[in-house]
C-alpha positions in Angstrom: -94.3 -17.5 44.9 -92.1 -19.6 43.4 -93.4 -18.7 40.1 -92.1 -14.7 40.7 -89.1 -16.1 42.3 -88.6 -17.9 39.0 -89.6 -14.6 37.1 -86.8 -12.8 39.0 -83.6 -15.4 38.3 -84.9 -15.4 34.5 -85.2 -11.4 34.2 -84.3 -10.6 31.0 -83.7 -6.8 31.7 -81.0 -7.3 34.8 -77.7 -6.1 33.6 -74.7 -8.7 33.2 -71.5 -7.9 35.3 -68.9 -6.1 33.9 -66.6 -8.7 32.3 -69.7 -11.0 31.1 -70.3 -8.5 28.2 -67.1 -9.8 26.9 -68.1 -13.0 26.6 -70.2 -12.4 23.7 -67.5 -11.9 21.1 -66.1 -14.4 19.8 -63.0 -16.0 21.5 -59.2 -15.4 20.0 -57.7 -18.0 18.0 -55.2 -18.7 20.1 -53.4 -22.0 19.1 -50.0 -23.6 21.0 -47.4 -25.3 18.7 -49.0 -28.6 19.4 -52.6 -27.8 17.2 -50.3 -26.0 14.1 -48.4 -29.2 14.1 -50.9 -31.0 14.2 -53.0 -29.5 11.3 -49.9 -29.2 9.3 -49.7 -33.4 9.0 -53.3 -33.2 8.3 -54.1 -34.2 4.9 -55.6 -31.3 2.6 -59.2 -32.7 2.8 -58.9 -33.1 6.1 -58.1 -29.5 6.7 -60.9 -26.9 8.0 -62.0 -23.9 5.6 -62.5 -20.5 7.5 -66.3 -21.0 6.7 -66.4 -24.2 8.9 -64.3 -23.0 11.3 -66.0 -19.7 12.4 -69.6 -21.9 11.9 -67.7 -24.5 14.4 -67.6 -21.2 17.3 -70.6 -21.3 19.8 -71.4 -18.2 20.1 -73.5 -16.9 23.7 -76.8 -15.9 24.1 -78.7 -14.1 26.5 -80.6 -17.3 27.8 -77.3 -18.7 28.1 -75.9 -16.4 30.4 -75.6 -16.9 34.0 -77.1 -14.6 36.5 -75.6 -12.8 39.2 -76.5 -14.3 42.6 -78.9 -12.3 45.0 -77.6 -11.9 48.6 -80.2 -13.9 51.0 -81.3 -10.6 52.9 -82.0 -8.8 49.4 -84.4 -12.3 47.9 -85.8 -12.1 51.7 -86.8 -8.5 51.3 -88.2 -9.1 47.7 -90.3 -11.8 48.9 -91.9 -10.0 51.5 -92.5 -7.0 49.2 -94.1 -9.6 46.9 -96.2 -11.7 49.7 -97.7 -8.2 50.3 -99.0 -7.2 47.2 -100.2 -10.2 46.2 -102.7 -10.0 49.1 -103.4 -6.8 48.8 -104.7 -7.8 45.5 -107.2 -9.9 44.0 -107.7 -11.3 40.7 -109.9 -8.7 38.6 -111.1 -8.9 35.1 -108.0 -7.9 33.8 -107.8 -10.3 30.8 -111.6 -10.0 30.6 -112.8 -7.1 27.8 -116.2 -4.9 28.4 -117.9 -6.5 25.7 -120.3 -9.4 27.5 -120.8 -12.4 25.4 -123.8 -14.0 25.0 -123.1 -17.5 27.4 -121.6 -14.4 29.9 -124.1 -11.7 29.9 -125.3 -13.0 33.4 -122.0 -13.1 35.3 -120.4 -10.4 34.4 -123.5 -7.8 34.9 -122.6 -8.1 38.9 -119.4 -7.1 38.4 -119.5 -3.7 36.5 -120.2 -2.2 40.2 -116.8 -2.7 40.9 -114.8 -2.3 38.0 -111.6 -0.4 38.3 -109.5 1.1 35.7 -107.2 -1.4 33.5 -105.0 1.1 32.5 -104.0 2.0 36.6 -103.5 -1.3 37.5 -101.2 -1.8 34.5 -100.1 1.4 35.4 -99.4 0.2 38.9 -97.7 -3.1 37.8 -95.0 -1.2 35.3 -94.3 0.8 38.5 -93.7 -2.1 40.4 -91.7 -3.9 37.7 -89.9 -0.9 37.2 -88.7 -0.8 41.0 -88.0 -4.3 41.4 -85.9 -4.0 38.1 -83.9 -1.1 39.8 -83.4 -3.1 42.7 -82.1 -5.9 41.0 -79.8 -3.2 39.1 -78.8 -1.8 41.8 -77.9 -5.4 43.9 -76.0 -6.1 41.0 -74.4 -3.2 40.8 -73.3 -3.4 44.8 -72.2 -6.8 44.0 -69.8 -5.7 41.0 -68.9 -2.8 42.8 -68.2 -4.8 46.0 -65.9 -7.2 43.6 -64.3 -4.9 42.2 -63.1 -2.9 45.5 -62.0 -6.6 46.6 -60.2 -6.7 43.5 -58.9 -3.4 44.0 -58.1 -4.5 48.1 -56.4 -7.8 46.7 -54.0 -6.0 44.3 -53.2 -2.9 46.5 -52.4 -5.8 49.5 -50.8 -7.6 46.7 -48.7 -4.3 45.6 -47.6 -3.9 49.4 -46.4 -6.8 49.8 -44.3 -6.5 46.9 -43.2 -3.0 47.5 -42.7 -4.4 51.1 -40.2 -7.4 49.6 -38.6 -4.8 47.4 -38.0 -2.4 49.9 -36.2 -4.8 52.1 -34.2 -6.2 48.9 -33.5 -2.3 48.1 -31.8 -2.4 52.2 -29.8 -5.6 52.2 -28.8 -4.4 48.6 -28.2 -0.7 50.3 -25.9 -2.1 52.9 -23.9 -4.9 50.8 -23.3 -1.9 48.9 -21.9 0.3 52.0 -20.0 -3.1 53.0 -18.6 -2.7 49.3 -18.1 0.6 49.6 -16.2 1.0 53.2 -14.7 -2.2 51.7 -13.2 -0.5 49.0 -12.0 2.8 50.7 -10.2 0.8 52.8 -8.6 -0.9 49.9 -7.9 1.9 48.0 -6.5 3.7 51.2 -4.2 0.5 51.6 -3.2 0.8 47.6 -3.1 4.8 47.7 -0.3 3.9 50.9 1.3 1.0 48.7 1.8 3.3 45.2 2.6 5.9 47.5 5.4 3.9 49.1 6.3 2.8 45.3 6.3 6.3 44.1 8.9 7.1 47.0 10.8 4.2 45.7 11.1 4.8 42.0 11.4 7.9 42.6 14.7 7.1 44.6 15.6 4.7 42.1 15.6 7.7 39.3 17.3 9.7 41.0 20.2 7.0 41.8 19.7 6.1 37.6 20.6 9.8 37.3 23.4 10.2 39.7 24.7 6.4 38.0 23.8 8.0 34.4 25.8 10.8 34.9 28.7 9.5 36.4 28.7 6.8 33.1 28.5 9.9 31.0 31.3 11.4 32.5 32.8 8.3 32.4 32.5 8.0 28.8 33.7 11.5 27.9 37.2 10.5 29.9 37.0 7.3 27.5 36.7 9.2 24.2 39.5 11.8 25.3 41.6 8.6 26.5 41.2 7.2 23.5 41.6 9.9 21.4 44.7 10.1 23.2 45.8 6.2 22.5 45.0 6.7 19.1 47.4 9.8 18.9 50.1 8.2 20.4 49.7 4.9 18.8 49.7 6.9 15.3 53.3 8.8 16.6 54.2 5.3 17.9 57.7 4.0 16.0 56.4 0.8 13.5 59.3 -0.6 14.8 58.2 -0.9 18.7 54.5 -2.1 16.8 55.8 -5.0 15.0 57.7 -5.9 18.1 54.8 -5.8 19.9 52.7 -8.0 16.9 55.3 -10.5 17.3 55.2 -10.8 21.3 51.4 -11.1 21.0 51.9 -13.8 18.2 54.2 -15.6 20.9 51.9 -15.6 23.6 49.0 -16.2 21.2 50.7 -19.7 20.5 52.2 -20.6 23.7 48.8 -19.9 25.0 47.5 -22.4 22.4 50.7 -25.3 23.1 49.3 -25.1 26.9 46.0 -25.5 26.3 46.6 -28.7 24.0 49.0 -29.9 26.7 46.3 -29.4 28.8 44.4 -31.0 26.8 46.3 -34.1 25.9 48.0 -35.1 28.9 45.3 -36.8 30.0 45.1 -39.3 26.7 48.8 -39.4 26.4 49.0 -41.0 29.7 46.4 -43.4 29.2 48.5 -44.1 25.8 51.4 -44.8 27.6 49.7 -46.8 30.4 48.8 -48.9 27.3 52.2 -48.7 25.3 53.3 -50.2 29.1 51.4 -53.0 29.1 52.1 -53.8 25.3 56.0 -53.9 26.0 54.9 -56.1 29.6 52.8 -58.2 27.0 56.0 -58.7 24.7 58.2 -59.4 27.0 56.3 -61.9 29.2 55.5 -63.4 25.6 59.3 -63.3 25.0 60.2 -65.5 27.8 57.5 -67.7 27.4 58.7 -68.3 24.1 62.6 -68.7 25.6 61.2 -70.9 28.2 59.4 -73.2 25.4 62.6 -73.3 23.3 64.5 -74.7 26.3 61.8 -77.4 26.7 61.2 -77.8 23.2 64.8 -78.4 21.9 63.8 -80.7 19.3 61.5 -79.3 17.6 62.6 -77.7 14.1 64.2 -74.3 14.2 62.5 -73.1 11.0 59.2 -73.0 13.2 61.0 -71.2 15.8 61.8 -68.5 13.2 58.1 -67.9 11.9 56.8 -67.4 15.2 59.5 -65.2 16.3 58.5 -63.5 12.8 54.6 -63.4 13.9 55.4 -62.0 17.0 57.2 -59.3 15.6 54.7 -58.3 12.8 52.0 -58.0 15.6 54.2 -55.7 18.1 55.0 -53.7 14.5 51.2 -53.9 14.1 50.4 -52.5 17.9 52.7 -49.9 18.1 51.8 -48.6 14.7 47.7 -48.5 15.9 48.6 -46.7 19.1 50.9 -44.2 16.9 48.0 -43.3 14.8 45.8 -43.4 17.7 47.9 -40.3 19.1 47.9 -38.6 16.2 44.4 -38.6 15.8 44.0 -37.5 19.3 46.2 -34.4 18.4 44.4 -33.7 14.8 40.9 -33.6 16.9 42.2 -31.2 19.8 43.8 -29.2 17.2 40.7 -29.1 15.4 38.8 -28.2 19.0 41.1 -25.0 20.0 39.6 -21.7 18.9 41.9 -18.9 19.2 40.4 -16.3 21.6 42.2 -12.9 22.4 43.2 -12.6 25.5 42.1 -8.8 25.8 45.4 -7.5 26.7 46.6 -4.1 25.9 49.9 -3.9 24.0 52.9 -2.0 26.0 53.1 1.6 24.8 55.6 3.1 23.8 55.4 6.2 25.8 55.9 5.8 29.3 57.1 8.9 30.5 55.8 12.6 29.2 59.6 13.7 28.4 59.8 11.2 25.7 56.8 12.2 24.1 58.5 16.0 24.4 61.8 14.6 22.5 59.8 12.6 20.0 57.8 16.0 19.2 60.9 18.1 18.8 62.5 15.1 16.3 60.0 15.7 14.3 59.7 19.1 14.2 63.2 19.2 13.0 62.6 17.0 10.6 59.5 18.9 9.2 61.7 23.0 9.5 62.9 21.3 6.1 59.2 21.2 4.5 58.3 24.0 6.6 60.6 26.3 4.8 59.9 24.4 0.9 56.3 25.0 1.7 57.2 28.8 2.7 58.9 29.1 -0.8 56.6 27.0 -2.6 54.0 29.8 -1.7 56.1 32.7 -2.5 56.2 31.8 -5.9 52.7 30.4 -6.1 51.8 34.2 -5.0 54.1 35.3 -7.8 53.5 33.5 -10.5 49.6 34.5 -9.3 50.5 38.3 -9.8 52.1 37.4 -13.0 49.3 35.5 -14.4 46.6 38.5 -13.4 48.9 41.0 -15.0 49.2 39.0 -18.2 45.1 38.3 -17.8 44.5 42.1 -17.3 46.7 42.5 -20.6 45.4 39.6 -22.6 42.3 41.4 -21.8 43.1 44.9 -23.1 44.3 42.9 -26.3 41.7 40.6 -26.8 39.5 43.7 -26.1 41.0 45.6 -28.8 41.4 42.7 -31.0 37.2 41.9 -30.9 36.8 45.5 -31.6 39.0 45.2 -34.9 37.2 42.1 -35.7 33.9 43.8 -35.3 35.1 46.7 -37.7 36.4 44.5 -39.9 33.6 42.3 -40.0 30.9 45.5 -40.6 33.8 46.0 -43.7 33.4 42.9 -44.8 29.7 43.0 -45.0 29.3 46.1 -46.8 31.8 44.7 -49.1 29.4 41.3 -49.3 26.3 43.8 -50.0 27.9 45.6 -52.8 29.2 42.7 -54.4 26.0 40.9 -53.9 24.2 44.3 -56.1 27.0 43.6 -58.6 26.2 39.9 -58.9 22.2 40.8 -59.3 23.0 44.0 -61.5 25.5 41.4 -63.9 22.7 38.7 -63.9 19.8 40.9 -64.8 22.0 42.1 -67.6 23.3 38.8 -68.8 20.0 36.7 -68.6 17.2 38.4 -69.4 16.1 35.6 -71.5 16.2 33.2 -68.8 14.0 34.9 -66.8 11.7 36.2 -69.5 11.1 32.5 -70.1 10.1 31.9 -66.3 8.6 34.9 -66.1 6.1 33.6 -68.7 5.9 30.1 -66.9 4.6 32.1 -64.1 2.1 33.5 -66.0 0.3 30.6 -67.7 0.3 29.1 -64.3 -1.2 32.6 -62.3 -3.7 32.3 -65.1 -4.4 28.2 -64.8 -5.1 29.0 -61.3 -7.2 32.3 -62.2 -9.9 30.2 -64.4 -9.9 27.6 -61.8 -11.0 29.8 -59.3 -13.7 31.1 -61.8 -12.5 34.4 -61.8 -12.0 34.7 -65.8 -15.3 36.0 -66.2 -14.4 39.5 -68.1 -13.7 39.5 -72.0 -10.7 41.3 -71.2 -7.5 39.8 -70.3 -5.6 40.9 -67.3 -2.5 40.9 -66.9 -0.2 39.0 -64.0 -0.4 41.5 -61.0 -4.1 41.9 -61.3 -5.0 38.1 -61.6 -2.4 37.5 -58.7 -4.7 40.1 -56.7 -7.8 38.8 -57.9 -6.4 35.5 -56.6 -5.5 36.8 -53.2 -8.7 38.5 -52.4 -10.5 35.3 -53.6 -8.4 33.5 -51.3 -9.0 35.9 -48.3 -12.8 35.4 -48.9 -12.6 31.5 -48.8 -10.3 32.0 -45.5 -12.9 34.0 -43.9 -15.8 31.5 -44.9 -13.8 28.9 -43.3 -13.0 31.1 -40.2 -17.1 31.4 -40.2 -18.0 28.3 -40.6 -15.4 26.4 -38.1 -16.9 29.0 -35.6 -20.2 27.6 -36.5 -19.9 23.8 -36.9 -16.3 22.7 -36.1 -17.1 19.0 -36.9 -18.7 19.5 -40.1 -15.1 21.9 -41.1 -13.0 18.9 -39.9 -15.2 16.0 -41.5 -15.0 18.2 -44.8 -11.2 19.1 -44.2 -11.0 14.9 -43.5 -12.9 14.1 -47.5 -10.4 16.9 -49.5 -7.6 15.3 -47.8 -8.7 11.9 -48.9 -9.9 12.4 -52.3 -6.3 14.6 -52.6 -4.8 10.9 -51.5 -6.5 9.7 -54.0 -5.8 11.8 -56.9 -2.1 11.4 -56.3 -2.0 7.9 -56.0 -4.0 7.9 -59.3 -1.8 9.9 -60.6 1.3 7.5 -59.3 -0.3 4.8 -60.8 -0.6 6.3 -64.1 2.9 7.2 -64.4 3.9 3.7 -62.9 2.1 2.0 -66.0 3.1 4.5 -68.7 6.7 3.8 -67.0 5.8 -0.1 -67.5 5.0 1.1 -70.9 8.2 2.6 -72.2 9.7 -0.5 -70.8 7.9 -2.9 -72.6 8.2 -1.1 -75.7 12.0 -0.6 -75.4 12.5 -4.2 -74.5 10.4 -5.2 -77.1 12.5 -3.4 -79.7 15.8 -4.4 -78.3 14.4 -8.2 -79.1 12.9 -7.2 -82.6 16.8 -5.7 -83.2 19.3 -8.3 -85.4 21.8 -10.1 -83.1 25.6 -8.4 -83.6 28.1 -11.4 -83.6 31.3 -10.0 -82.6 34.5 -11.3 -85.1 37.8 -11.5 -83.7 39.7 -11.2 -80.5 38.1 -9.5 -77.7 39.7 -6.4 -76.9 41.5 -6.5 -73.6 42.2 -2.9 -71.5 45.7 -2.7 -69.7 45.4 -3.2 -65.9 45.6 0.2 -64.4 49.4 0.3 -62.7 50.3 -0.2 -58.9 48.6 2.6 -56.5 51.4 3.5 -54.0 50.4 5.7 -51.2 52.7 7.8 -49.8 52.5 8.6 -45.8 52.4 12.2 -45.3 53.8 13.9 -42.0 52.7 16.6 -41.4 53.2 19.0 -38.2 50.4 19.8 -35.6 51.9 21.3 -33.1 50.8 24.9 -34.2 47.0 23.3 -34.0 47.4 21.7 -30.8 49.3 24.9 -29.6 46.3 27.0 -31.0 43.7 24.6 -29.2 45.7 24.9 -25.9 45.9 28.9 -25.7 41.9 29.1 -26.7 40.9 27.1 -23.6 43.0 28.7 -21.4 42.7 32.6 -22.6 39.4 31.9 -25.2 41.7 33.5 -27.7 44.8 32.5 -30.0 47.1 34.3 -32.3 47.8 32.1 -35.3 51.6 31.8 -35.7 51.4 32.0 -39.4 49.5 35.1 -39.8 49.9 36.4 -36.5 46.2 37.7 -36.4 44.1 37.0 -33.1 41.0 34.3 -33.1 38.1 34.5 -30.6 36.6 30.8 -32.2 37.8 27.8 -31.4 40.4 25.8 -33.9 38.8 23.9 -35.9 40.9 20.4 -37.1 40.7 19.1 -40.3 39.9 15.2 -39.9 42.7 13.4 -40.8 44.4 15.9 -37.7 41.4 15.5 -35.4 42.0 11.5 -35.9 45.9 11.9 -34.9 45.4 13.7 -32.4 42.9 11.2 -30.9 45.1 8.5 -31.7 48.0 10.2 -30.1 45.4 10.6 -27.1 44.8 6.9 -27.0 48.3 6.2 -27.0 49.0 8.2 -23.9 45.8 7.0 -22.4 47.2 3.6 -22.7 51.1 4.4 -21.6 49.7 5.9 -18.6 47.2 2.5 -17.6 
């Protein structure tokens, strides 16, 4: 019994609860702070390889394992199940074969009779392992399952009580807020009531800023107009009644300034003359001392007598003196204190009543009738001499008219006259030097026909004459234009790098050519100087002739008359015309002055300049 009890515990088929399958991996490495530390201060032989540490991991077996434990009622059941089959049964020849041995041949004859079937009664016992391996699978399974609804009970109570906890925190939260909330309307009502009240109130106080704004403004419109008024009648205001005025303001201005030192001083003048009091006590009480002394002291020497009286005197001379300067001091420092301030007062008008202003307005509208009429007069010519000058404007302006269009015949004239004399000058010329220009003309040619062979164009026997090579010329040159037209459209940095080279090597050849005529210049030089040395020496005999000074140059001053130029210059920037006085023929240009009059005249301009600054 205890044998299949100890078969049952020790079943290696029974399943392992659900979380013991998960104890056959291999744990986490989970480390706290502590072990890293730790293995950081160990030395580096000291330190584990992954190899030793994953050999260092136990890992669980099977025998290991602990089983699940069997209710008591269940191992009861099982060992009645198994109390009843093992008396049911006896032991058989089941480890024993059919084959009889030869020391066996005996016993196990009488026992052939009975011989059942091996293969049933293992067939019988895999059955009945079988079923007690489902029951065990099945307890176990009831026992996991029975945990796990526990589990489930636990977490579900757990989960209630939680959502009971947050359910009450969700109320006491749901009221504080209310609280808050009825809290606050009635605040806000209280602060609506308040900023309505305040509303009410500023909006009083505008409307008493606008009633008090407009009054100012109106206020300050009777201000402008009053002053514009005082500064009317201050302007019509007699200087005489305005320097009056000045000087009664100066008066009170210092006779406010005498009272306020007064003011001021009486308070250390007294003290001075308590002091000046008691000096003159002190002088007199030392005055009779000293008579007294000189009546009980008649024997004493009178020279004494006399330098005391001498001290005593110095020292009241000495005393009166300090508290003289001491006043005068006093009066520098509150001199020095006053600040004049104006006493803001208006100064007396001069109009006090409206009928003076009406007397003062017809004075001086008698006075101005004079002007009045001048001015009146002053116009009436004005508008004359107006008419007169448009008349004279409108019949400058037939004349000048007139004048341009005889200038504009006479200048046609004159050109015709140029261009026939101009025929006449080339018609004379051609007759009288034809040899002149035979000689260029034959210039021209060699250097048409220098240019022709350069250009390689002499390749005919024949020789052309000027007009052909000079077309021959242009036609080459129109080619070589359109090649460069071409070729700039093709490479324009090739045509201006080659364009670049001509124009250096044409550099070149000209300051070759420079420096070749500088040394055949150096040349002649040499060569000239070198004959003037190789020349004999001429010795001059005799006196050395002596030229007559040239005689005194006395200028004469010229005066000459301007005042046809000047009268000239004046009518052409007034009219843009003059008549010359001389000729009496009309000019459109302006005068032109010869210098020496253009420096008179503005040195004469100078000279006024400087009269008049």
């Amino acid at each position: 019994m205890t044998r299949v009890a100890g078969e049952l515990t020790t079943n290696p088929f029974s399943l392992p609860p659900e979380l013991e399958c998960f104890w056959l991996q291999e744990p986490v490495a989970e480390r706290s702070a502590e072990e890293r530390l730790q293995e950081r201060k160990l030395k580096v032989w000291e330190k584990p390889t992954c190899s030793s540490s994953y050999g260092a991991i136990s890992k669980i077996r099977d025998p290991d394992l602990p089983m699940a434990p069997v209710p008591p009622a269940v191992d009861d059941m099982l060992a009645a199940a198994k109390l009843k089959v093992m008396a049911e049964e006896r032991p058989d020849n089941t480890f024993l074969t059919t084959v009889a041995t030869k020391p066996a041949i005996g016993l196990v004859e009488p026992l052939r009779k009975s011989e059942k079937d091996i293969r049933t009664y293992v067939q019988r016992k895999r059955e009945v392992f079988l079923v007690h391996m489902a029951c065990d699978n099945k307890r176990e399974e009831i026992v996991r399952l029975d945990a796990m609804a526990k589990a489930k009970e636990d977490a579900l109570a757990a989960s209630q009580q939680t959502l009971d906890e947050d359910a009450k925190k969700f109320e006491d939260y749901l009221q504080e807020r209310i609280a808050k909330a009825s809290s606050a309307t009635k605040e806000s009502e209280m602060l609506a009531k308040v900023k309505q009240d305040k509303v009410a109130r500023i909006k009083n106080l505008r409307q008493q800023i606008a009633t008090v704004q407009s009054e100012t403004s109106k206020l300050k419109e009777v201000r402008v107009e009053s002053e514009r008024y005082k500064m009317f009648l201050e302007k019509i205001t007699p200087p005489e009644w305005k320097e009056e005025q000045r000087k009664k303001k100066e008066q009170r201005k210092k006779e406010r300034a005498e009272r306020w030192k007064k003011e001021r001083l009486a308070p250390i003048m007294e003290q001075l003359a308590q002091e000046e009091e008691k000096l003159f006590e002190k002088i007199a009480q030392e005055d009779a001392e000293a008579e007294a002394s000189k009546k009980r002291s008649k024997k004493q020497r009178r020279r004494e007598d006399e330098e005391e009286l001498l001290q005593r005197q110095r020292e009241r001379d000495t005393r009166r003196k300090r508290i003289q300067k001491r006043r005068e001091e006093e009066e520098r420092k509150v001199n020095a204190e006053y600040v004049a301030v104006s006493s803001e007062e208006e100064p007396e008008l001069f109009f006090k009543e409206p009928q003076q202003l009406m007397d003062s307005f017809t004075e001086l509208e008698e006075l101005n009738l004079f002007l009045i009429q001048s001015s009146q007069e002053a116009e009436q010519q004005l508008d004359e001499i107006r008419n007169n000058f448009e008349a004279m404007k409108k019949n400058m302006g037939h004349k000048v008219q007139q004048l341009k269009d005889q200038i504009r015949q006479l200048e046609q004239s004159i050109k015709q006259e140029q261009r026939r004399g101009e025929e006449i000058k080339q018609s004379h010329a051609e007759k009288a030097s034809t040899a002149i220009q035979d000689k260029k003309l034959t210039s021209l040619a060699k250097k048409v026909h220098e240019v022709y062979t350069r250009c390689n164009l002499a390749r005919d026997q024949q020789q052309p004459d000027t007009l052909q090579m000079l077309g021959a010329i242009e036609s080459r040159i129109e080619e070589l234009i359109q090649g460069l037209d071409e070729a700039y459209q093709q490479d324009e940095d090739l045509v201006m790098r080659l364009e670049k080279i001509k124009e250096g090597d044409r550099r070149e050849r000209v300051r070759e050519n420079r420096l070749k005529e500088q040394s055949e210049k150096q040349e002649d030089r040499l060569k000239q100087s070198l004959q003037r040395s190789q020349k004999p020496v001429f010795k001059k005999a005799g006196k050395q002739v002596m030229y007559r000074s040239p005689p005194l140059r006395q200028e004469r001053k010229v005066v000459e008359d301007t005042t046809d130029d000047e009268a000239h210059a004046r009518d052409h920037k007034v009219f843009d015309i003059y008549i010359d006085r001389k000729t009496g023929v009309p000019h459109t240009d302006a005068p032109v002055e010869e210098p020496r009059h253009r420096r008179a005249s503005v040195r004469k301009q100078e000279r006024a300049k400087c009269r008049s600054e």
